[in-house]
C-alpha positions as CSV (number, residue, x, y, z in Angstrom):
1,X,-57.1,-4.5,-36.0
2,X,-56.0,-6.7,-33.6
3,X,-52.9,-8.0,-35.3
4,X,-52.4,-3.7,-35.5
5,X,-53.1,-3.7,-31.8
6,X,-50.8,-6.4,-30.7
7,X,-48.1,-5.5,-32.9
8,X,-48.5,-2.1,-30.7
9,X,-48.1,-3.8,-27.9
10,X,-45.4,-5.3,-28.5
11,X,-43.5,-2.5,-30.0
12,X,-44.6,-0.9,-26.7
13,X,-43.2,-3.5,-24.7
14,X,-39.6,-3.6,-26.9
15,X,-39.5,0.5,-26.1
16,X,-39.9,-0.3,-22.4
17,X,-37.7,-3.0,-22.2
18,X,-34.8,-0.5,-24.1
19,X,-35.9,2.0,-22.1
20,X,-35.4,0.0,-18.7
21,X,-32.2,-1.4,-19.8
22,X,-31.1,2.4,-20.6
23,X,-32.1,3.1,-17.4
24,X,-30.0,0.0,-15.6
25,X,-27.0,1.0,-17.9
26,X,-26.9,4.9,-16.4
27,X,-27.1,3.3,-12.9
28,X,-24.3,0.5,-13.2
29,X,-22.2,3.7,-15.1
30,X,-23.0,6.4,-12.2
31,X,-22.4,3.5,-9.5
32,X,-19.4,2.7,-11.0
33,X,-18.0,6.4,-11.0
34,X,-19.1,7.3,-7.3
35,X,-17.2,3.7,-6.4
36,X,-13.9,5.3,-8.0
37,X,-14.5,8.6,-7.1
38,X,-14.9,7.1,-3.3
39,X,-11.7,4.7,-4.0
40,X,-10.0,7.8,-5.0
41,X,-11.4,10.1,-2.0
42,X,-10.1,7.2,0.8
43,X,-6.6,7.0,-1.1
44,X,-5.9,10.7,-0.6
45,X,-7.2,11.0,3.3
46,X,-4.9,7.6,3.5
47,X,-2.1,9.4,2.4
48,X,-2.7,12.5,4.5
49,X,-3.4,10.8,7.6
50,X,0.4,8.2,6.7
51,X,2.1,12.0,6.1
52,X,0.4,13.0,9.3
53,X,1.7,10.2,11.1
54,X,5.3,9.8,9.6
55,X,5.5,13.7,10.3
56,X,4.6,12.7,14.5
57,X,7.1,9.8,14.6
58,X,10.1,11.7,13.0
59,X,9.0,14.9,15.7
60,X,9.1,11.9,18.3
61,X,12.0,10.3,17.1
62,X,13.8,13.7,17.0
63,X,12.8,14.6,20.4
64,X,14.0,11.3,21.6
65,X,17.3,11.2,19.6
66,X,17.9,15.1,21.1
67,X,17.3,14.0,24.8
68,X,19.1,10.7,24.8
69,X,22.3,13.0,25.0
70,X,21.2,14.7,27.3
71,X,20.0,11.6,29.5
72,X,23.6,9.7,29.0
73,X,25.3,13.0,30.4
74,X,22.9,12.8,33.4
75,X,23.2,9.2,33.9
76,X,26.8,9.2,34.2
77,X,26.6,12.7,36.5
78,X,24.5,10.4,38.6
79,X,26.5,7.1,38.4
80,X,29.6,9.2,39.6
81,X,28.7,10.6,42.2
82,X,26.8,7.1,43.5
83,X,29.7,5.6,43.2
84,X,32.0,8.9,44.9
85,X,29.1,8.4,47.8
86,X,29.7,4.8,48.1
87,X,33.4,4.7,47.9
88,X,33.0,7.5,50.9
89,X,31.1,5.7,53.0
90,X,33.6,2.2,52.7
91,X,36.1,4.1,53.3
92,X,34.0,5.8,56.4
93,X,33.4,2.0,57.9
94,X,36.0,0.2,56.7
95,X,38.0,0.3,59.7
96,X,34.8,-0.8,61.8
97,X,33.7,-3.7,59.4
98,X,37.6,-4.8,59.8
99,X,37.5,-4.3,63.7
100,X,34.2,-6.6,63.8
101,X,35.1,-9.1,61.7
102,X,38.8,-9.4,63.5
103,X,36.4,-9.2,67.1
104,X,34.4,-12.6,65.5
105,X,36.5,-14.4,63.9
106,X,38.7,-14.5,66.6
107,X,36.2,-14.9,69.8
108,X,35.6,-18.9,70.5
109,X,32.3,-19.6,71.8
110,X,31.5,-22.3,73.6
């Protein structure tokens, strides 16, 4: 009877032991499918929030490309008429610089 009783035992133990390694082998499965499920989750919000993104710069890069036309007209409008308000206001003192100079160079002080 006790041969009977261990041999019981030990089948018990083997049916555990299958059982627990059943058990370990739906785990490791499972954990492996939610880790590519994850992996595949992240990839897509990656790639939305790239489109995302590359959609912003090209509507930045459009706004800036449409403006800088724009800005070079103004520019120039500016730097002419700078340049018509300088060449206005040489001409304006031009005979006074000329005067004062003439009046310096040509006092002697002792």
């Amino acid at each position: 009877m006790a041969a009977s009783t261990s041999q019981n035992g030990i089948q018990l133990l083997l049916a555990a032991e299958q059982e627990a390694q059943y058990i370990v082998n739906a785990a490791r499965t499972a954990k492996q499918a939610r880790l590519k499920q994850a992996k595949e989750e992240a990839e897509k919000e990656i790639a939305e929030f790239r489109a995302q993104m590359e959609a912003e710069f090209q509507r930045k890069v459009a706004e800036s490309s449409g403006d800088s036309g724009a800005n070079v007209k103004r520019l120039e409008q500016e730097t002419e008429e700078k340049i018509l308000h300088l060449n206005a206001e040489a001409s304006r003192i031009s005979h006074d610089v000329v005067s004062m100079l003439l009046r310096h160079v040509t006092t002697v002080k002792n």
